[in-house]
PARONU-591105 format. One record per residue (C-alpha): y, z, x; residue number from 0. Coordinates in steps of 0.2 Angstrom, whole numbers, plus 5000, padded with zeros to 4 digits. Layout:
BEGIN
<site><north>Y</north><up>Z</up><east>X</east><nr>NUM</nr></site>
...
REM end
This chain:
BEGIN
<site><north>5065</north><up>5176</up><east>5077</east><nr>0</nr></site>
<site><north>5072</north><up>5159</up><east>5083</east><nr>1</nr></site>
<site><north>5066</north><up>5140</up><east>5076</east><nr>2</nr></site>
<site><north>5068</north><up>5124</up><east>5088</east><nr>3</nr></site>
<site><north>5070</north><up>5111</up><east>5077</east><nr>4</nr></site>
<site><north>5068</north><up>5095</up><east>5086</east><nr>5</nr></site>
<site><north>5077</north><up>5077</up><east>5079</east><nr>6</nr></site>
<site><north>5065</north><up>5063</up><east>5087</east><nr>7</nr></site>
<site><north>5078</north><up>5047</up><east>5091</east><nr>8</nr></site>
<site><north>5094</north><up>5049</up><east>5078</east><nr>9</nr></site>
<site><north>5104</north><up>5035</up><east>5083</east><nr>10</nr></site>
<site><north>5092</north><up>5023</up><east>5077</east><nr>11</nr></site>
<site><north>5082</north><up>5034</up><east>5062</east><nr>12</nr></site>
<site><north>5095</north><up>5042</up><east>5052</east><nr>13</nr></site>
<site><north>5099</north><up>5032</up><east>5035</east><nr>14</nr></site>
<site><north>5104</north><up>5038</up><east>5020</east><nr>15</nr></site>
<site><north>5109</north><up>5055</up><east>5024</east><nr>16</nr></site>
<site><north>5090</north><up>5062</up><east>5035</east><nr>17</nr></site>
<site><north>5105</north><up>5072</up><east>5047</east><nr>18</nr></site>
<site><north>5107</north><up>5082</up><east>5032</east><nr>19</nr></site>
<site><north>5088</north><up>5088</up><east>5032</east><nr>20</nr></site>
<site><north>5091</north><up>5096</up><east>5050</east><nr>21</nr></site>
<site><north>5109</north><up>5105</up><east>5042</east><nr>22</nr></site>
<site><north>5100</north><up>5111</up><east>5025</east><nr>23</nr></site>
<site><north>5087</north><up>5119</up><east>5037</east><nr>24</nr></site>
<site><north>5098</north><up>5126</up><east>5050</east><nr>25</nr></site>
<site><north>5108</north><up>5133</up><east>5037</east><nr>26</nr></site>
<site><north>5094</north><up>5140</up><east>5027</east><nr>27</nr></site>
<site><north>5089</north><up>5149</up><east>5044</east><nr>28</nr></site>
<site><north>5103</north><up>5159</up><east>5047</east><nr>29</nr></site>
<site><north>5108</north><up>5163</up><east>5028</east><nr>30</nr></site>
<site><north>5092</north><up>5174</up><east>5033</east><nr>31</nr></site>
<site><north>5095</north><up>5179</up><east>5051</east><nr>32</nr></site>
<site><north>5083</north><up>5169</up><east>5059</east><nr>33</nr></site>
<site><north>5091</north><up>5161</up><east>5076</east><nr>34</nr></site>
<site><north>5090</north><up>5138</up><east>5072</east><nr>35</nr></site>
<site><north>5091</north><up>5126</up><east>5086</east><nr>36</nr></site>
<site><north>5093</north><up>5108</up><east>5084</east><nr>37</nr></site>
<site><north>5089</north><up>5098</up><east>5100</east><nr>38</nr></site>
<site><north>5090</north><up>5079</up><east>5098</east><nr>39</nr></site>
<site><north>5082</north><up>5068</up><east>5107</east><nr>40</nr></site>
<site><north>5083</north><up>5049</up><east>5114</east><nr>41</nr></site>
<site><north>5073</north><up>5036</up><east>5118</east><nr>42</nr></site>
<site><north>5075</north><up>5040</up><east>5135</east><nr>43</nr></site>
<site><north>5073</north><up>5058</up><east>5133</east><nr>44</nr></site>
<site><north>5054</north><up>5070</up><east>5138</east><nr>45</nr></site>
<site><north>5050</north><up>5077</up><east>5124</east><nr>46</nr></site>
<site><north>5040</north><up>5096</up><east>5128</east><nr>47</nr></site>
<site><north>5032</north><up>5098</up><east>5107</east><nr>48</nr></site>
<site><north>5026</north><up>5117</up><east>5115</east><nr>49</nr></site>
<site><north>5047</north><up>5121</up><east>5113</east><nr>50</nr></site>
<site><north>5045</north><up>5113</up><east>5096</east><nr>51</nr></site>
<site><north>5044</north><up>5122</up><east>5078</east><nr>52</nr></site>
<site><north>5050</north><up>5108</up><east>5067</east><nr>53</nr></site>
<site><north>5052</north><up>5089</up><east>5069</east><nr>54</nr></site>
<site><north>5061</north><up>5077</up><east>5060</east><nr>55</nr></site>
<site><north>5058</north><up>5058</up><east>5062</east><nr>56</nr></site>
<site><north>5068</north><up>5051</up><east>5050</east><nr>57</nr></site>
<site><north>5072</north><up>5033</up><east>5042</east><nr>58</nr></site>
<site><north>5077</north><up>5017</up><east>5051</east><nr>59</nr></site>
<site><north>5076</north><up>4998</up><east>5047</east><nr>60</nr></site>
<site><north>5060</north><up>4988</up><east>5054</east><nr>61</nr></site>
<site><north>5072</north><up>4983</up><east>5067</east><nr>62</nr></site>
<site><north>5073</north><up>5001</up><east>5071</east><nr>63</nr></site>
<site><north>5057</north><up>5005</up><east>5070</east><nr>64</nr></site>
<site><north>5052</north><up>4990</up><east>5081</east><nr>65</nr></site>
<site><north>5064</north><up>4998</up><east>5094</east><nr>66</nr></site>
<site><north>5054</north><up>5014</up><east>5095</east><nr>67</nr></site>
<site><north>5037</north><up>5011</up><east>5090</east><nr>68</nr></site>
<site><north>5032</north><up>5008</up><east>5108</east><nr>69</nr></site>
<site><north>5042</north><up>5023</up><east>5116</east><nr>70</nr></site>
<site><north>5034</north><up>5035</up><east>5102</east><nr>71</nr></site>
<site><north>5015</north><up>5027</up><east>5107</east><nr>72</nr></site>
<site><north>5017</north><up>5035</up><east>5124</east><nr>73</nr></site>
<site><north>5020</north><up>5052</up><east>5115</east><nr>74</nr></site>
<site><north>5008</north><up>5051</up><east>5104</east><nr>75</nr></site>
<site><north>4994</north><up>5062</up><east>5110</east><nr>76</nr></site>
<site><north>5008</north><up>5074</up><east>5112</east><nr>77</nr></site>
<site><north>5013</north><up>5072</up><east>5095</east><nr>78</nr></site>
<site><north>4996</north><up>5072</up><east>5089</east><nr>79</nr></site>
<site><north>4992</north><up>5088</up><east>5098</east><nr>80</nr></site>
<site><north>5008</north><up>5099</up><east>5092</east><nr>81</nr></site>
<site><north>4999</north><up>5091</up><east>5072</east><nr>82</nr></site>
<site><north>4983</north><up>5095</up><east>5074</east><nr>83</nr></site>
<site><north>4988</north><up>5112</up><east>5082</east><nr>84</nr></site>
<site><north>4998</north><up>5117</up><east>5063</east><nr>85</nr></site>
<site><north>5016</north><up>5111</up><east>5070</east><nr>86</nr></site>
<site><north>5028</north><up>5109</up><east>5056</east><nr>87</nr></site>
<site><north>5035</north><up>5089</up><east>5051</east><nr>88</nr></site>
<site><north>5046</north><up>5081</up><east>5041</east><nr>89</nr></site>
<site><north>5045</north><up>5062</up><east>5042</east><nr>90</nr></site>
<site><north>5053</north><up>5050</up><east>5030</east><nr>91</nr></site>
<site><north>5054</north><up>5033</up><east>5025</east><nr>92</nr></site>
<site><north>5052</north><up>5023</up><east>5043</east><nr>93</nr></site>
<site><north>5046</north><up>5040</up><east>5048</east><nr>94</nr></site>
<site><north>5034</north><up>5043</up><east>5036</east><nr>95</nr></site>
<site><north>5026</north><up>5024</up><east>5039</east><nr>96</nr></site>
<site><north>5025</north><up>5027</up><east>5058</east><nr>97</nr></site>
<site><north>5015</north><up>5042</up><east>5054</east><nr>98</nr></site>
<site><north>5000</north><up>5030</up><east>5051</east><nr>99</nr></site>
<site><north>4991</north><up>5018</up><east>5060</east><nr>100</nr></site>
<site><north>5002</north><up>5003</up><east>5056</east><nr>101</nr></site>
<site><north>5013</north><up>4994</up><east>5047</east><nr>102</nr></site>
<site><north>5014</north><up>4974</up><east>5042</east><nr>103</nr></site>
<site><north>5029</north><up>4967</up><east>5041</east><nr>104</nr></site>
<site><north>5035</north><up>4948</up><east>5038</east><nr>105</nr></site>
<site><north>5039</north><up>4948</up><east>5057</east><nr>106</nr></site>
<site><north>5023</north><up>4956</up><east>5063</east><nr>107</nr></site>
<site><north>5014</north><up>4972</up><east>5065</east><nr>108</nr></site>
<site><north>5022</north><up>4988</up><east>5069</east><nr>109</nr></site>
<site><north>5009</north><up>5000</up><east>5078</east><nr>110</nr></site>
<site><north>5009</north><up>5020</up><east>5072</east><nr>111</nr></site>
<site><north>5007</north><up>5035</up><east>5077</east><nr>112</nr></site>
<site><north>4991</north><up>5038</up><east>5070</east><nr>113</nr></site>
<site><north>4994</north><up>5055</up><east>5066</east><nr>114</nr></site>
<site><north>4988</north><up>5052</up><east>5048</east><nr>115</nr></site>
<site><north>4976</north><up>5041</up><east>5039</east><nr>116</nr></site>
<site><north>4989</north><up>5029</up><east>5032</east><nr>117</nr></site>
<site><north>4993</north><up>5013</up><east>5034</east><nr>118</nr></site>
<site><north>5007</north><up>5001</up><east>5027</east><nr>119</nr></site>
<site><north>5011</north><up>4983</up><east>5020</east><nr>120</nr></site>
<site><north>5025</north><up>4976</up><east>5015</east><nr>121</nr></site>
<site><north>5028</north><up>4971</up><east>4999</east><nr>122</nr></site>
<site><north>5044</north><up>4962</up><east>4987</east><nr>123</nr></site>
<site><north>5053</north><up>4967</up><east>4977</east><nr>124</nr></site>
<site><north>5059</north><up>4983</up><east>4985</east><nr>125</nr></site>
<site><north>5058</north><up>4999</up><east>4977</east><nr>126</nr></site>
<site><north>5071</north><up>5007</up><east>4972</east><nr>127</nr></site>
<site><north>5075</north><up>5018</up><east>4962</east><nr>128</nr></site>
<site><north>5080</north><up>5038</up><east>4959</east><nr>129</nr></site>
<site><north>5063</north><up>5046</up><east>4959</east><nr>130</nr></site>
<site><north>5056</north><up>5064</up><east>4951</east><nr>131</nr></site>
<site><north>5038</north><up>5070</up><east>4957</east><nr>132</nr></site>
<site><north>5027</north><up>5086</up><east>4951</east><nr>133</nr></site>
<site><north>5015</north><up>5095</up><east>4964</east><nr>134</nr></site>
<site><north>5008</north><up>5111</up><east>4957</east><nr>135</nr></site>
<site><north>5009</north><up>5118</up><east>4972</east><nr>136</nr></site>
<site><north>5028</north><up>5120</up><east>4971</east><nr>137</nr></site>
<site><north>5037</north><up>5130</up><east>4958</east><nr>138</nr></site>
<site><north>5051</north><up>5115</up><east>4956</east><nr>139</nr></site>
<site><north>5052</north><up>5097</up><east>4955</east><nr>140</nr></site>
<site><north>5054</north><up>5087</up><east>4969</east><nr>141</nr></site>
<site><north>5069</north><up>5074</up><east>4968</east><nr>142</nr></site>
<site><north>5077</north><up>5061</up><east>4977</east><nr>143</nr></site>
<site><north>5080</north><up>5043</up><east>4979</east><nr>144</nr></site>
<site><north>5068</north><up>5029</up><east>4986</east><nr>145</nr></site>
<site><north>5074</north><up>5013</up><east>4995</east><nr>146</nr></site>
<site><north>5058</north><up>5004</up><east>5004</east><nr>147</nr></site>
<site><north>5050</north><up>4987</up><east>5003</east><nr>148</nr></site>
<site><north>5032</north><up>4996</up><east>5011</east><nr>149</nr></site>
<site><north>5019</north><up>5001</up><east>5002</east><nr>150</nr></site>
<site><north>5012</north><up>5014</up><east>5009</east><nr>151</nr></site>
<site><north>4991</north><up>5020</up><east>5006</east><nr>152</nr></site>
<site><north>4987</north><up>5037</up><east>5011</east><nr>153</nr></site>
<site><north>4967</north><up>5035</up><east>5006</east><nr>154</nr></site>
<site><north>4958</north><up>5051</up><east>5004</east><nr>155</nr></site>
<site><north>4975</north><up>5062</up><east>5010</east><nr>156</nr></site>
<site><north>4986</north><up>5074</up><east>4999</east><nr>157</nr></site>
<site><north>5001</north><up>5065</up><east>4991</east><nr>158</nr></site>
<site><north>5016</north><up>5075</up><east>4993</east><nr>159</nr></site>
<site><north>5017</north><up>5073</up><east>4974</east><nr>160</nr></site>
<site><north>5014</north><up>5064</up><east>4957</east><nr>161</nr></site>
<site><north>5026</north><up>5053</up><east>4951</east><nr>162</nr></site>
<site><north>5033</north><up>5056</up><east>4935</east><nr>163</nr></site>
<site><north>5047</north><up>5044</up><east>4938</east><nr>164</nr></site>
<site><north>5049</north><up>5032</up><east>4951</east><nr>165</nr></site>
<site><north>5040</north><up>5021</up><east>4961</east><nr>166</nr></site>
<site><north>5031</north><up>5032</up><east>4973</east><nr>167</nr></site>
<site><north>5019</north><up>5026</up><east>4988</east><nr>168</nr></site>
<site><north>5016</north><up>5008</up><east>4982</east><nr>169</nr></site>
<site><north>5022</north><up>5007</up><east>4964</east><nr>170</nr></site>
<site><north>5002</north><up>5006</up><east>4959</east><nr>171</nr></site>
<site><north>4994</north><up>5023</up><east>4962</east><nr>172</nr></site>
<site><north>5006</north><up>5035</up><east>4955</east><nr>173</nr></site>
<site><north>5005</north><up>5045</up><east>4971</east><nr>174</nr></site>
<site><north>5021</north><up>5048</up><east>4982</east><nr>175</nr></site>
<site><north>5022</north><up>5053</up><east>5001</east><nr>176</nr></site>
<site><north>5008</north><up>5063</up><east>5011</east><nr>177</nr></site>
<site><north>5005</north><up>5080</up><east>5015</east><nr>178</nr></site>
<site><north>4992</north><up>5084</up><east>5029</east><nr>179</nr></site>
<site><north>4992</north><up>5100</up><east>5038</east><nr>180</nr></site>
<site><north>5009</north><up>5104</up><east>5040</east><nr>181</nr></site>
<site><north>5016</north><up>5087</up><east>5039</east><nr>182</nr></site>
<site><north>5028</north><up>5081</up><east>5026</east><nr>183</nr></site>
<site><north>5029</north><up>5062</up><east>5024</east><nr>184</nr></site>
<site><north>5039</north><up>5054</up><east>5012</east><nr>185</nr></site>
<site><north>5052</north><up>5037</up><east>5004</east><nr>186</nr></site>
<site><north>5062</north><up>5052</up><east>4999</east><nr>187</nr></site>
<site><north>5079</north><up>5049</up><east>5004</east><nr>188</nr></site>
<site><north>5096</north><up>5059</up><east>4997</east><nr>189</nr></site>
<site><north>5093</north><up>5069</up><east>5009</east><nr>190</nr></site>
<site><north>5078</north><up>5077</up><east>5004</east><nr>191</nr></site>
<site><north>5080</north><up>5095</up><east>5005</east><nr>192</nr></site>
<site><north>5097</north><up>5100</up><east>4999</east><nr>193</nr></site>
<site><north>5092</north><up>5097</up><east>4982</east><nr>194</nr></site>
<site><north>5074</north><up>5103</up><east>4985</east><nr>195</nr></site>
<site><north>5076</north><up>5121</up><east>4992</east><nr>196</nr></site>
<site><north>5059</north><up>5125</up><east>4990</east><nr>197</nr></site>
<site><north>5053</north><up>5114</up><east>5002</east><nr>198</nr></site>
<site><north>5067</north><up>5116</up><east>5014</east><nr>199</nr></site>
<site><north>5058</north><up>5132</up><east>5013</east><nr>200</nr></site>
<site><north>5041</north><up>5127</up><east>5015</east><nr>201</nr></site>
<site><north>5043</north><up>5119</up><east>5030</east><nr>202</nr></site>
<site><north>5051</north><up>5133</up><east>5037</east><nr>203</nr></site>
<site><north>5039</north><up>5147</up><east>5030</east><nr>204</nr></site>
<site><north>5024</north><up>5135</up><east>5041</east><nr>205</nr></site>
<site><north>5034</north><up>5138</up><east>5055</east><nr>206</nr></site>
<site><north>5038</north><up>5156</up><east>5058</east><nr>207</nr></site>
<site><north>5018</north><up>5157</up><east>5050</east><nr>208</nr></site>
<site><north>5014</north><up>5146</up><east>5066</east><nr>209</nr></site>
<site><north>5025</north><up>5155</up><east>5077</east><nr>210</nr></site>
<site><north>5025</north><up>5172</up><east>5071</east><nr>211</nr></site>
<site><north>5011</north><up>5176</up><east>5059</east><nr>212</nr></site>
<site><north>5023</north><up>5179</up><east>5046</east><nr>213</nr></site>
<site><north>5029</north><up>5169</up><east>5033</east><nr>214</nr></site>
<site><north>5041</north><up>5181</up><east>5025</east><nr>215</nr></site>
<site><north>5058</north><up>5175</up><east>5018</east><nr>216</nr></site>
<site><north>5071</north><up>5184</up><east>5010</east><nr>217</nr></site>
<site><north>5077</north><up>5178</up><east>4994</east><nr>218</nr></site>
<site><north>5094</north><up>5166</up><east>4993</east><nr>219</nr></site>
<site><north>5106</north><up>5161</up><east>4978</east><nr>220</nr></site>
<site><north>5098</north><up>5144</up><east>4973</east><nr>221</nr></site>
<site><north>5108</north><up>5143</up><east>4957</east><nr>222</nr></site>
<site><north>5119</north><up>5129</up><east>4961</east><nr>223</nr></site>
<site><north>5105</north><up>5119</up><east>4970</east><nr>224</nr></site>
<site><north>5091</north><up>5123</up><east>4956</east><nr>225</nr></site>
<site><north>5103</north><up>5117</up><east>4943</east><nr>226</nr></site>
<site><north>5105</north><up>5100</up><east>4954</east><nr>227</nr></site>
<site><north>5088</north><up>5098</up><east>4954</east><nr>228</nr></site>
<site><north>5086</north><up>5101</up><east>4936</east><nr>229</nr></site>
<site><north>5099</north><up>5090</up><east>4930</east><nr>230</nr></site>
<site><north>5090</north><up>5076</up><east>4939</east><nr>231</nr></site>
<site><north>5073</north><up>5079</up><east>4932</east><nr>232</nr></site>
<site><north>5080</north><up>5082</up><east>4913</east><nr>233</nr></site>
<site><north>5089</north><up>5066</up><east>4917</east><nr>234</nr></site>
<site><north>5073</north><up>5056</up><east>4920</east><nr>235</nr></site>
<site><north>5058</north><up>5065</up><east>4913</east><nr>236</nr></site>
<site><north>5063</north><up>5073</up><east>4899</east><nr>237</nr></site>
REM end
């Protein structure tokens, strides 16, 4: 079995450490004997989502995000189709916003993807903040760091989790990120997924499920990474 993991535009969308989301994956792929491939891309660069199994679009500043907005609107049906057809994403902070229809900033609209019903406004102060959410669906916490001034509004859609400490999506609602279909979005920063294994391997079980019609994993030693986890969330919640 082989994964394509594809990494949409990192010279402009990688802060705080999203690389390390393609490395925790890659890594967790072949602890197991499944075949990873990272193919990045640039702004120049066709992108084929068929040869896709993964994406990662990760975080950038409003400049950034200025930068690529229009080149991701002429992939957007693309984009849209590898979504809707079950394709596997990861996309945070910047990522996460340009998921939606939009997002207003103090130097004018940046236009989304559209893959999501969500839409973004900026607000002050930022938010920042370590943050610890709870989604039932997962046997773990999820942990991380958030750094946005957005405040993001995902309507009727799944949150990618409760916020038990934190800011979350817009500091009001108590909901953090989105999860539709097999789209992660999220302000999680950190990186994300070292510190959350299990959702490294969700991400990763959506995809051979996709791909394959299995969505078997053998089992790996979590100890150190579980205990990370925890020591954040006992540090926060409890």
């Amino acid at each position: 079995m082989k994964l394509t993991i594809g990494h949409l535009y990192p010279d402009l969308l990688n802060l705080y450490g999203d690389r390390g989301n393609i490395q925790c994956m890659m890594k967790r792929c072949q602890w197991r004997g499944i075949d990873a491939e990272t193919i990045e891309f640039t702004l120049e660069d066709k992108i084929d989502f068929t040869k896709l199994d993964i994406v990662l679009l990760g975080g950038g500043s409003d400049r950034e995000q200025m930068l690529v907005c229009d080149r991701l609107r002429t992939i957007q049906k693309d984009f849209h189709d590898y979504v809707e057809d079950g394709g596997s994403v990861i996309a945070v902070c910047g990522g996460y916003q340009l998921l939606g229809h939009y997002y207003d900033t103090d130097e004018g609209r940046i236009e989304g993807l559209s893959l999501v019903d969500l839409y973004t406004e900026q607000g002050s102060p930022r938010l920042i903040d370590n943050i610890v959410l709870q989604n039932d669906a997962f046997e773990h916490p999820i942990v991380g760091f958030e750094n946005h001034g957005g405040r993001t509004y995902i309507g009727e859609n799944r949150p990618f989790g409760r916020v038990l400490y934190g800011h979350g999506n817009n500091g009001e609602d108590g909901t953090e990120g989105v999860l539709y279909k097999n789209v992660v979005g999220t302000y999680l920063h950190g990186p994300l997924l070292p510190k959350n294994p299990h959702i490294s391997d969700y991400l990763i079980k959506n995809a051979l499920k996709r791909k394959y019609g299995t969505d078997e994993l053998a089992p790996l030693d979590d100890t150190q990474e579980l205990e990370a986890n925890a020591s954040i969330y006992q540090r926060f919640v409890k």
